[in-house]
C-alpha positions in Angstrom: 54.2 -31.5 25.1 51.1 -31.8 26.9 49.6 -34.8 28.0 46.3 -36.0 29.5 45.7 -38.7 32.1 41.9 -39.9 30.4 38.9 -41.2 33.1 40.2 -44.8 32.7 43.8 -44.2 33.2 43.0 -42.7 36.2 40.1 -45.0 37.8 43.2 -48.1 37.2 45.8 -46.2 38.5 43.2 -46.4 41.9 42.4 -49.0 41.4 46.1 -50.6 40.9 47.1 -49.1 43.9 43.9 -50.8 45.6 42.1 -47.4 46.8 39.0 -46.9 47.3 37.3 -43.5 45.8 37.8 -42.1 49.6 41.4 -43.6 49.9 42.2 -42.1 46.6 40.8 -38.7 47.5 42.9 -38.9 50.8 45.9 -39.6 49.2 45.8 -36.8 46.9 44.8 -34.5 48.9 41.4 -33.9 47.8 37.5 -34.5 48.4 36.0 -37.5 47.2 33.6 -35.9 44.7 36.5 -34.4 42.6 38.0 -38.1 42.2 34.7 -39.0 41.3 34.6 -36.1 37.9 38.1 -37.0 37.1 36.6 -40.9 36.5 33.6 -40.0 34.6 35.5 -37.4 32.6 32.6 -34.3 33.3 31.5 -32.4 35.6 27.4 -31.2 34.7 28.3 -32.0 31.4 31.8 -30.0 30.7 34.9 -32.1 30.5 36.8 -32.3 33.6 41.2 -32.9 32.8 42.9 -34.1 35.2 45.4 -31.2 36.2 49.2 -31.9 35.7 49.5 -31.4 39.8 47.7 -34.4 40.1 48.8 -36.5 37.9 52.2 -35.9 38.9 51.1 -36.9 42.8 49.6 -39.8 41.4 52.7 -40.9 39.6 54.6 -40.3 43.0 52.0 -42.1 44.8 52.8 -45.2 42.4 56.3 -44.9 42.6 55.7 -45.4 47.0 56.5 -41.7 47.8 53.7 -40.7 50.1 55.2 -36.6 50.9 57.8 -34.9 50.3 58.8 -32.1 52.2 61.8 -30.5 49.9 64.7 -32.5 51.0 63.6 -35.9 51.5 60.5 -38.3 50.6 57.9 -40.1 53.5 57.0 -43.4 52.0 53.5 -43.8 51.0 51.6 -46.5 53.1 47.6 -47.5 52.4 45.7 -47.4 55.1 44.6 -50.8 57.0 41.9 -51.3 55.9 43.3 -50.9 52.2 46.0 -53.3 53.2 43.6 -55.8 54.0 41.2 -55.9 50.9 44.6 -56.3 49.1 45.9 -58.9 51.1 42.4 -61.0 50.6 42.2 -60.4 47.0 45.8 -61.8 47.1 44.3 -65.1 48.9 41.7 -65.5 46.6 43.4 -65.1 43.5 46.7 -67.2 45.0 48.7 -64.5 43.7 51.1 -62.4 46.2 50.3 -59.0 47.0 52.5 -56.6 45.0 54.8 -54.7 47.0 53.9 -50.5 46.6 57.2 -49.9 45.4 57.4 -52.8 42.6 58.4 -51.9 39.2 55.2 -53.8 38.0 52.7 -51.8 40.0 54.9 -48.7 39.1 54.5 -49.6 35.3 50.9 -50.5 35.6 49.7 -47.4 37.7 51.7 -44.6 35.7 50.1 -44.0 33.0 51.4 -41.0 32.3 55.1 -42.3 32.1 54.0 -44.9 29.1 
């Protein structure tokens, strides 16, 4: 079975997770142009997938796990300054800032698990 994580999967799971382009790239361990092909879907006109390697760190990224180094996980932890656009959108909206281990933001950023 094969599965594909399409453009706008991808873009909400960022998005979900409150990253920034950068943040996202950072996270994932890659450079902020390549997060930008897998959210437009193309590269110079040729489709760009997003590989299983990454969606599987994205997943794990959802699920709070920020490393893991064979034996045991590192919790994953935005940076500030993601913290604190959460945490204003929160006030706005009256709502509570999801935790980054909830089973909502789990289910709504893991696209690949639905």
């Amino acid at each position: 079975m094969t599965c594909e994580m399409p453009p706008k999967a991808f873009k909400q799971w960022r998005k979900s997770l409150g990253l920034s382009q950068k943040g996202a790239a950072k996270a994932l361990g890659l450079k902020t142009r390549i997060v930008q092909y897998y959210e437009k879907g193309e590269r110079e006109g040729k489709k760009v997938e997003v590989p299983l390697s990454v969606r599987l760190a994205c997943w794990a990224l959802a699920q709070g796990v920020g490393d893991f180094d064979g034996s045991g996980t590192e919790p994953f932890e935005p940076d500030e300054k993601t913290k604190r656009k959460k945490a204003k959108k929160a006030e706005e909206t009256g709502e509570d800032a999801p935790d980054q281990g909830s089973d909502e933001l789990a289910a709504a950023a893991s696209p690949i698990s639905q």
